[in-house]
C-alpha positions as CSV (number, residue, x, y, z in Angstrom):
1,X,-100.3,-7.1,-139.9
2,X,-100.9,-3.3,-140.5
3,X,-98.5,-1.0,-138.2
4,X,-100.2,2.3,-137.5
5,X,-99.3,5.4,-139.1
6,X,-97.1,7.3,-137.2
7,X,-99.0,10.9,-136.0
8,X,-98.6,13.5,-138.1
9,X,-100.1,16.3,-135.6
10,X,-97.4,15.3,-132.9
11,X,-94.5,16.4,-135.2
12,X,-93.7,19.2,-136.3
13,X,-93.8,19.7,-140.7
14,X,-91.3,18.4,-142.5
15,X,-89.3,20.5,-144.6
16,X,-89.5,20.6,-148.4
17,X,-86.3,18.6,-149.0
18,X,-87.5,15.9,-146.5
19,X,-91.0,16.4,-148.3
20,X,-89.3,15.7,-151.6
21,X,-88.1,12.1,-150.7
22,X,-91.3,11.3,-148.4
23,X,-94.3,11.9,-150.0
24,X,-96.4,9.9,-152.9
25,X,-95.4,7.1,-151.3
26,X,-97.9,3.8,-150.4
27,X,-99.2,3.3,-147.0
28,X,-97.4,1.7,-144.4
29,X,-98.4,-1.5,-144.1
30,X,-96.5,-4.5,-143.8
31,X,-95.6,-5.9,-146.8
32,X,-96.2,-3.1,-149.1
33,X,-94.0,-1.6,-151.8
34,X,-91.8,1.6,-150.6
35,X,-92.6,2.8,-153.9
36,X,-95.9,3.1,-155.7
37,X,-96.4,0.5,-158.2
38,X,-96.2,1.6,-162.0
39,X,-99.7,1.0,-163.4
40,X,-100.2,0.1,-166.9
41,X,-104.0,-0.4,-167.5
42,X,-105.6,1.9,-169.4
43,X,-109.1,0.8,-169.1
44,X,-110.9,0.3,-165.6
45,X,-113.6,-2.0,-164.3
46,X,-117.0,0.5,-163.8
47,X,-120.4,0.4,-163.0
48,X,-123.1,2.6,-163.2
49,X,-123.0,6.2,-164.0
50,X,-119.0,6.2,-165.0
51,X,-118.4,10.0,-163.7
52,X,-119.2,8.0,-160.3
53,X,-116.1,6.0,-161.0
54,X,-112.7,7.5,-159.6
55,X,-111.0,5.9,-162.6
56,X,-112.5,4.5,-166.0
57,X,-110.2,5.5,-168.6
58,X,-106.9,6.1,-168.6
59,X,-107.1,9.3,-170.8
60,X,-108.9,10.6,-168.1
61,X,-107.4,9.5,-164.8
62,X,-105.1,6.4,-164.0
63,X,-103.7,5.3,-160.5
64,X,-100.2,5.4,-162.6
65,X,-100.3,9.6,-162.4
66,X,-101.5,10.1,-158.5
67,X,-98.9,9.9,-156.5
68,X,-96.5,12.4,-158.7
69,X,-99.6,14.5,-158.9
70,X,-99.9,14.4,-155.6
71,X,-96.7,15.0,-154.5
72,X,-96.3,18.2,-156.6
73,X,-99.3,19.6,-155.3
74,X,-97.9,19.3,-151.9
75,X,-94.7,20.6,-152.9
76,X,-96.7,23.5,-154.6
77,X,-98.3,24.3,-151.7
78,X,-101.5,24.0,-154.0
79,X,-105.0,22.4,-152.0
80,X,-105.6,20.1,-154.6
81,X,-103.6,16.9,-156.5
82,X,-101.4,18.3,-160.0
83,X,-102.2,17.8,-163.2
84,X,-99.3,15.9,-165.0
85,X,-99.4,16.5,-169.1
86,X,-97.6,15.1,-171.8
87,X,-95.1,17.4,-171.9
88,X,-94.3,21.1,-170.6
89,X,-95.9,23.0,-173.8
90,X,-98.7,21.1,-173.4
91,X,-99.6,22.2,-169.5
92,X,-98.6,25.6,-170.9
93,X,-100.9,26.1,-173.8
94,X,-103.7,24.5,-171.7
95,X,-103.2,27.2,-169.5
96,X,-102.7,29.8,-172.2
97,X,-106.1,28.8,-173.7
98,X,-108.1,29.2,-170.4
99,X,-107.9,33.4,-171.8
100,X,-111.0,34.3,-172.7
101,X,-111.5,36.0,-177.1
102,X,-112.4,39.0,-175.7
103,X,-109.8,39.3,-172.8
104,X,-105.4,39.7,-173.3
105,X,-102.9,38.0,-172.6
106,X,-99.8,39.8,-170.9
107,X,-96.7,37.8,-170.9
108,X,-92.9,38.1,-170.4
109,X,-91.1,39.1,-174.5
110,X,-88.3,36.9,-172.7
111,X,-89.5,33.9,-171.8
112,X,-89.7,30.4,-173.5
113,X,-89.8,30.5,-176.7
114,X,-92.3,27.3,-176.8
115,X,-94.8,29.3,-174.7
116,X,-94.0,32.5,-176.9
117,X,-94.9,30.7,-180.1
118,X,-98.1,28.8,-178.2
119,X,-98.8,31.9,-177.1
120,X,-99.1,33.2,-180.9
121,X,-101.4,30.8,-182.2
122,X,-103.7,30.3,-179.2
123,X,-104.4,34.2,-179.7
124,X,-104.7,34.3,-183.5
125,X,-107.2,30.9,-182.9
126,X,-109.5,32.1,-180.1
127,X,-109.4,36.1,-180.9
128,X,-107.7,37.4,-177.8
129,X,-104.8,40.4,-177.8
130,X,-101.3,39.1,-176.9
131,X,-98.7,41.7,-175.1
132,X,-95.3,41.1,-174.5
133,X,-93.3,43.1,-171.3
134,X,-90.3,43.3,-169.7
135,X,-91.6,41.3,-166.2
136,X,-88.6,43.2,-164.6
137,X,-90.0,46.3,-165.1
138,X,-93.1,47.0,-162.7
139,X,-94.4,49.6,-163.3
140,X,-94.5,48.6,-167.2
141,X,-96.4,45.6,-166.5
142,X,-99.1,47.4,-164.2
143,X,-99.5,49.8,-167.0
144,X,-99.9,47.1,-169.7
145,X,-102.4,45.3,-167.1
146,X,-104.4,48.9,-166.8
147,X,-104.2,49.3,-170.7
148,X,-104.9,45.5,-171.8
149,X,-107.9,46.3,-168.9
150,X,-109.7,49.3,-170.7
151,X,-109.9,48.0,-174.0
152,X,-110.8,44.7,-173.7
153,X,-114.6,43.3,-171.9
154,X,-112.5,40.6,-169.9
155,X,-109.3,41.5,-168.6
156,X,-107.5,37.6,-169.4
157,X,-104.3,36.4,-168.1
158,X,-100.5,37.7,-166.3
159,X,-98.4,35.0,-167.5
160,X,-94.8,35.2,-165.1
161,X,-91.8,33.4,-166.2
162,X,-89.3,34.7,-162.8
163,X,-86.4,33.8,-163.9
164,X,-86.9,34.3,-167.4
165,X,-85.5,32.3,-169.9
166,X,-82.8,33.0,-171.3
167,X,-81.8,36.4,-170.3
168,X,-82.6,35.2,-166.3
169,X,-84.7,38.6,-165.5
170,X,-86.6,38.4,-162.2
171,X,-90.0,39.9,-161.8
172,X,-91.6,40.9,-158.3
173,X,-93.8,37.9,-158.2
174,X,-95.8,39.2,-155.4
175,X,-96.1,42.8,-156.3
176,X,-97.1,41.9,-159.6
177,X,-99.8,39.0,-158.7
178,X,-101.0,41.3,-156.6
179,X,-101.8,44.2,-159.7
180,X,-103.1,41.5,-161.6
181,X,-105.5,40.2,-159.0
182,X,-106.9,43.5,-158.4
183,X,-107.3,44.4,-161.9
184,X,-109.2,40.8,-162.4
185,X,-106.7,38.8,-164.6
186,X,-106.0,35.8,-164.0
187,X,-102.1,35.2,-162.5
188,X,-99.8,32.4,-163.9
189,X,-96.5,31.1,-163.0
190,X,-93.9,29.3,-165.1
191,X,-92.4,27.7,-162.0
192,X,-89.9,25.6,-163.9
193,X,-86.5,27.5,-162.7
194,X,-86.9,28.2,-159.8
195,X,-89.0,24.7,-158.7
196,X,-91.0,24.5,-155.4
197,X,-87.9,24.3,-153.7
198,X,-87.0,28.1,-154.3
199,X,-90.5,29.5,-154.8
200,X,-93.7,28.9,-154.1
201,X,-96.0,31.6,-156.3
202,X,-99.4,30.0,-155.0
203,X,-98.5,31.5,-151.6
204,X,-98.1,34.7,-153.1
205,X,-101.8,34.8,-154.7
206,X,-101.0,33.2,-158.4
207,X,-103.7,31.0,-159.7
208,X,-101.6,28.6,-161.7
209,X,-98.3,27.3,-161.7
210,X,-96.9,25.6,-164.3
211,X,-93.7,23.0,-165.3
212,X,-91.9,21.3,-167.6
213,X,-91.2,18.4,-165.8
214,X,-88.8,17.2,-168.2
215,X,-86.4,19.8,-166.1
216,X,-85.2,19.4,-162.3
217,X,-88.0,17.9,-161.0
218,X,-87.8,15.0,-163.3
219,X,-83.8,15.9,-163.2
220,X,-82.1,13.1,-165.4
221,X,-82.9,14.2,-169.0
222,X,-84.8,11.3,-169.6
223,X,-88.4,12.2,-170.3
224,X,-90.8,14.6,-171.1
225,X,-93.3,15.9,-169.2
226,X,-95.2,18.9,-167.8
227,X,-97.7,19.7,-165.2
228,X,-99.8,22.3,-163.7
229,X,-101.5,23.3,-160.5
230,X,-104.0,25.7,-158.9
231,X,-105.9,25.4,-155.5
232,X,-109.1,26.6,-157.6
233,X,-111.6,23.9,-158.0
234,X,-113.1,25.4,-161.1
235,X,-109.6,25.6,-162.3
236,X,-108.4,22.4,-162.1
237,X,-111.8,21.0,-164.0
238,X,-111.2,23.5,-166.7
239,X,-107.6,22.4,-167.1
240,X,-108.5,18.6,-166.6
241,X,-110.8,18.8,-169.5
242,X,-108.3,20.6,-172.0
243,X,-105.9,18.0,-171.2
244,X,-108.4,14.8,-171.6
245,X,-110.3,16.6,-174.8
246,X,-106.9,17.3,-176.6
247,X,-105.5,14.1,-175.3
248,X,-102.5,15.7,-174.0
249,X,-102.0,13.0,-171.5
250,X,-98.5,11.0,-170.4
251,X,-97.1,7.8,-170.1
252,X,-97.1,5.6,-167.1
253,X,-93.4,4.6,-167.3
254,X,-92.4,8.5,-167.7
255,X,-94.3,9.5,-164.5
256,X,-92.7,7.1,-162.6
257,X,-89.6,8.0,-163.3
258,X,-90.5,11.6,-162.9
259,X,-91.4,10.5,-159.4
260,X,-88.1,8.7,-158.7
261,X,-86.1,12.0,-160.0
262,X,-88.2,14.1,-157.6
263,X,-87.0,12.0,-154.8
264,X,-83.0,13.8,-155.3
265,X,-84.5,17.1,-156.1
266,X,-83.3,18.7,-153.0
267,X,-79.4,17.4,-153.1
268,X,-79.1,18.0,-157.2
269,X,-80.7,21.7,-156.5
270,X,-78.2,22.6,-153.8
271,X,-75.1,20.8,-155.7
272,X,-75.7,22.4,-159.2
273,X,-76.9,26.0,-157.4
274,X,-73.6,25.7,-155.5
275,X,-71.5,25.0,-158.8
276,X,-73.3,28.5,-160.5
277,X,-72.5,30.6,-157.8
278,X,-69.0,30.1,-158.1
279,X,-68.9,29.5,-161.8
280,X,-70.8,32.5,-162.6
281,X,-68.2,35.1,-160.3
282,X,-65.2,33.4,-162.1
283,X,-67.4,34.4,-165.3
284,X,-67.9,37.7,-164.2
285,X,-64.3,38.4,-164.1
286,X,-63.3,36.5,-167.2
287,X,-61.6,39.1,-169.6
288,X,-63.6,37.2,-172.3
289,X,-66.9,37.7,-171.3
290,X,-69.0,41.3,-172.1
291,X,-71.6,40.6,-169.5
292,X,-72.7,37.7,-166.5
293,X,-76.2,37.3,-165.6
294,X,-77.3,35.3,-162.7
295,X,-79.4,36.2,-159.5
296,X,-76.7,35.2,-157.1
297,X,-74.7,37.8,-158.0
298,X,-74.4,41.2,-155.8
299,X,-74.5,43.4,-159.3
300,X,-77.2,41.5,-161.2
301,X,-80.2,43.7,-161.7
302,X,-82.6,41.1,-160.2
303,X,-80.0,40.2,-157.3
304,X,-81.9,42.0,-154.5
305,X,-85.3,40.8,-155.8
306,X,-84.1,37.3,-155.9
307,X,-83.2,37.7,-152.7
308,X,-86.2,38.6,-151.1
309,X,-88.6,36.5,-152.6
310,X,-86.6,32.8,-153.5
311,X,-85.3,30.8,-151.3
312,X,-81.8,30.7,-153.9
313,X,-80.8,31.8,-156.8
314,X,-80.9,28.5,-159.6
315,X,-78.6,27.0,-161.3
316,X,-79.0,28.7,-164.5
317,X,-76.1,31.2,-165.8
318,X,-76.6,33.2,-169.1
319,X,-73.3,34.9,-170.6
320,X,-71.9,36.6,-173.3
321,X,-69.4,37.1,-175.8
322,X,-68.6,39.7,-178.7
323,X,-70.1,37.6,-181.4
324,X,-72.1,34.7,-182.4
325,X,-69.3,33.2,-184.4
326,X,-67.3,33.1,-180.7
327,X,-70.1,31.8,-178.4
328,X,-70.8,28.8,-181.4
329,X,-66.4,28.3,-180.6
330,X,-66.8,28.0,-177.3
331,X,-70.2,25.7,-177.3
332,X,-68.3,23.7,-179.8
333,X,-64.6,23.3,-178.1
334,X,-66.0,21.7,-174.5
335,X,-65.4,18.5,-173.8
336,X,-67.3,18.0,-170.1
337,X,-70.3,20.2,-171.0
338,X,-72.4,18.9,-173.2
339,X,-73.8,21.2,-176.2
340,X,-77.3,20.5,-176.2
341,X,-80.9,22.3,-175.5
342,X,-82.8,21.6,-172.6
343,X,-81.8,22.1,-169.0
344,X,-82.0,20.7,-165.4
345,X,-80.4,17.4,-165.7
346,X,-77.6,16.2,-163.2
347,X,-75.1,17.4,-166.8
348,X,-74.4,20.5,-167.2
349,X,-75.5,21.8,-170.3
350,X,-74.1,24.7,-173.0
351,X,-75.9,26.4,-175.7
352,X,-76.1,29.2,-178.0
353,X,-79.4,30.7,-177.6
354,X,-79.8,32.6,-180.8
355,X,-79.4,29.5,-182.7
356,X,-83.2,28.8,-182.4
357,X,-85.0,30.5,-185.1
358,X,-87.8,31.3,-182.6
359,X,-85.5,33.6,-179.6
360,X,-86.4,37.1,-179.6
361,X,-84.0,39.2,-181.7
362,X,-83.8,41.1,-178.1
363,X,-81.6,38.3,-176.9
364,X,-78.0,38.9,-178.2
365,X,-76.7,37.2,-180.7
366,X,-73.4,35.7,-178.2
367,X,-75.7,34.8,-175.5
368,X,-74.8,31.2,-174.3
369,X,-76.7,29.9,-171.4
370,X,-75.4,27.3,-168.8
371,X,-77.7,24.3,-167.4
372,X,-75.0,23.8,-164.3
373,X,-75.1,20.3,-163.4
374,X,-74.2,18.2,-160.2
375,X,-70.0,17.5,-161.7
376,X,-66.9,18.8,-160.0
377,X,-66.4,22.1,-160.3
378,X,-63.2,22.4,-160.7
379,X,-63.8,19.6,-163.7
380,X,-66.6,22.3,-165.0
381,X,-64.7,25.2,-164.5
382,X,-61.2,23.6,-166.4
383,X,-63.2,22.8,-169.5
384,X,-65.1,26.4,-170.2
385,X,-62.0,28.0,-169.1
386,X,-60.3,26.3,-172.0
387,X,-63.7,26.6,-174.2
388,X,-62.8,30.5,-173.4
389,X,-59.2,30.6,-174.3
């Protein structure tokens, strides 16, 4: 026996946090699974002309990636299904090779150092210019858009990271999609901060968005995976092909589980945002600190922005101290936080920045930044207070 499906038009829509725990799911029918089943063919029964087929080969398109990809695409606001890569550099440098050789690429100098160094080769392989701004600054981006415009034949690609990684910078995401459109670049988001919880860029005009999954959405620090989106048809076929021709594809198991962590997105955002409010004031007044950056608070630069165009602030915190040889003490004496790269899992996370080769010289050398997790606070705050003294 099938029950009907209750009617969507005689309700109103469902919040993003209900959104986060509702949707990919199977129909209702009696008997069926409450969540989708993990599918683990990679080969598909087909007739015919095989483009006809809506699956064929897994390297292509598998029932296993659907729901997640169509899940984030809701959440995105995006018209059409994700794409779901093998990992977060790999939706990013399929995005970063959509620039055309005769066309530049503008993009944050403080953003992740992954799409940095992609961004690097991609240029020096397909021949375009590569130009790195301070997204916080405007008026310095609109004049790198209008410069990058009259040199080159095709304008290329606005690459916004918002809040940047690590030094937590916030552009104006709509006042800067906005030059970009009107100039003819394309506009893409790294979304992976803030998630689709705290901004939507699609709504503001951006053609792309982009993840690492392996962050919140995914949230448990268990895989890796990335994923991008765009409501352009054209867009979506371009970026399907770069990820089937370079074979960039993921796992089953890993989506699934990437699916499942999506479900607490909503409670792990709210807990670990809460914890980096008050972590990062107690911060701001710690005699051992030089300088606290974080959106949520009233005297960060990118406060008011934040603000206005996010529905909160993250759960990222970037601090620092007088020297290297004091913010590699204080990662090291911790016990709770755990010293490690990465971020967005339920554990909060420490880490000296500059200790990857690759970070711009730009960030200091005592910058630590803080993945805040979903612990006690006053547990958090006890152990970097120590780490401090």
């Amino acid at each position: 026996m099938t029950s009907p499906e209750p009617d969507s038009s005689a309700r109103p829509a469902l919040s993003p946090d209900t959104l986060v725990v509702e949707i990919g799911r199977p129909p209702r029918t009696d008997g069926a699974s409450v969540n989708p089943p993990i599918d683990l063919s990679s080969t598909f029964v087909s007739t015919g002309d095989i483009s006809s087929s809506p699956y064929a080969y897994a390297r292509f398109d598998t029932p296993a990636w659907s729901p997640f990809e169509e899940a984030l695409g809701q959440l995105e606001h995006a018209s059409l299904p994700g794409l779901v890569f093998g990992s977060g550099l790999a939706a990013i440098s399929a995005v970063i090779s959509l620039v055309p050789a005769s066309g530049t690429l503008v993009i944050p100098a403080h953003t992740y150092q992954g799409a940095l160094a992609s961004a690097e080769q991609i240029a020096q392989r397909q021949g375009f210019d590569l130009v790195t701004v301070d997204i916080a600054d405007t008026e310095a981006v609109i004049a790198a858009l209008d410069e990058a415009s009259a040199k080159t034949a095709g304008p290329g690609m606005l690459w916004i990271e918002s809040p940047t990684n690590p030094m937590l910078e916030v552009g104006d995401v709509p006042a800067l999609t906005a030059a970009a459109k009107d100039r003819g670049f394309l506009v893409a988001v790294d979304n992976t901060f803030a998630t689709p919880l705290l901004q939507t860029p699609l709504d503001h005009g951006a053609d792309i968005v982009v993840h690492s999954v392996t962050k919140y959405l995914a949230g448990h620090s268990d895989v890796v995976l990335g994923a991008a989106l765009t409501s352009s048809t054209e867009l979506r076929e371009r970026l399907h092909t770069e990820r089937s021709m370079r074979g960039a594809i993921a796992g089953p198991f890993e989506v699934w589980l990437a699916l499942r962590g999506l479900r607490t997105l909503a409670v792990r955002l709210d807990r670990a945002q809460a914890n980096a409010q008050a972590i990062a004031e107690r911060l701001a007044a710690h005699p051992t600190v030089t300088e606290t950056r974080y959106p949520g608070l009233p005297a960060d630069p990118g406060h008011a922005r934040a603000a206005a165009q996010m529905n909160g602030f993250g759960a990222i915190i970037a601090f620092t101290v007088d020297t290297a040889e004091k913010a590699t003490a204080i990662a090291e004496a911790v016990r709770l936080w755990t010293p490690a790269t990465s971020l967005g899992g339920v554990e909060s996370l420490i880490e000296r920045r500059r200790r990857h080769p690759a970070e711009p010289e730009t960030v200091p050398e005592g910058l630590i930044r803080l993945s805040v997790g979903i612990e006690n606070l006053e547990d958090l705050w006890a152990d970097l207070e120590a780490a401090l003294g």
